[in-house]
C-alpha positions in Angstrom: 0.0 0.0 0.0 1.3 3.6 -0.8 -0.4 7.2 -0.2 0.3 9.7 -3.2 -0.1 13.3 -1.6 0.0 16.2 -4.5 -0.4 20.2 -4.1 -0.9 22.8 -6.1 0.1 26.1 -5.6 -1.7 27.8 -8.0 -5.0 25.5 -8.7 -7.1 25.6 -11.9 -10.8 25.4 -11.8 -11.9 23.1 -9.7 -9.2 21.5 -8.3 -10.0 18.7 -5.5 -7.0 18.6 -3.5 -4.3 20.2 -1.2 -3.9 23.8 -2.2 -0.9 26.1 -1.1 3.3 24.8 -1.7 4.3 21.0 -0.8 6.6 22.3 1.9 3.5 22.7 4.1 1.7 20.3 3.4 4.9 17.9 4.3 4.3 19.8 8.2 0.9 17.7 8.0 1.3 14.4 7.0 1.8 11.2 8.6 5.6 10.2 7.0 6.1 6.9 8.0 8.2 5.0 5.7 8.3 7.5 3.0 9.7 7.6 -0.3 9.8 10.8 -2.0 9.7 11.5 -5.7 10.3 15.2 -6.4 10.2 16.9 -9.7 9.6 20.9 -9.9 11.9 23.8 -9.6 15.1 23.4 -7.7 14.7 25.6 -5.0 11.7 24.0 -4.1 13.0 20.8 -4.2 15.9 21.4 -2.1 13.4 23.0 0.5 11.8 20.0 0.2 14.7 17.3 0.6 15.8 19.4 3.9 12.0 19.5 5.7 12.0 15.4 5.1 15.3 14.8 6.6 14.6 17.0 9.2 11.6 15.0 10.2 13.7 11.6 10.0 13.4 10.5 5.9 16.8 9.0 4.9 18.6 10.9 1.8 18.6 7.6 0.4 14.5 7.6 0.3 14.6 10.8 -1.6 15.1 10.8 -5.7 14.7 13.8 -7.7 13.9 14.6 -11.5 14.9 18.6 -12.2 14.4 19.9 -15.1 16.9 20.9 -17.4 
């Protein structure tokens, strides 16, 4: 079993979920075992890498795609 949590920071029309940046919503989930896969800008993504390790996510659980 796996949980897939997205945000969007700028939502169009009737968007269902989270709304706001992923570094919050990070704050409010239940992390577990987690296993991040983050793609997006790089200064997001770094934000992102340090507020899971900071709340105990191994470096080696975290993969990235940046854009080029």
């Amino acid at each position: 079993g796996f949980e897939i949590h997205l945000a969007a920071s700028q939502p169009q029309g009737t968007w269902p979920g989270t709304t706001g940046r992923v570094q919050h919503l990070i704050e409010e989930i239940e992390l577990g075992e987690t296993v991040a896969f983050l793609c997006g800008q790089q200064e997001m993504t770094h934000e992102v890498t340090r507020r899971l390790v900071e709340r105990g996510v191994p470096k080696t659980s975290i993969f990235l795609n940046l854009p080029r």
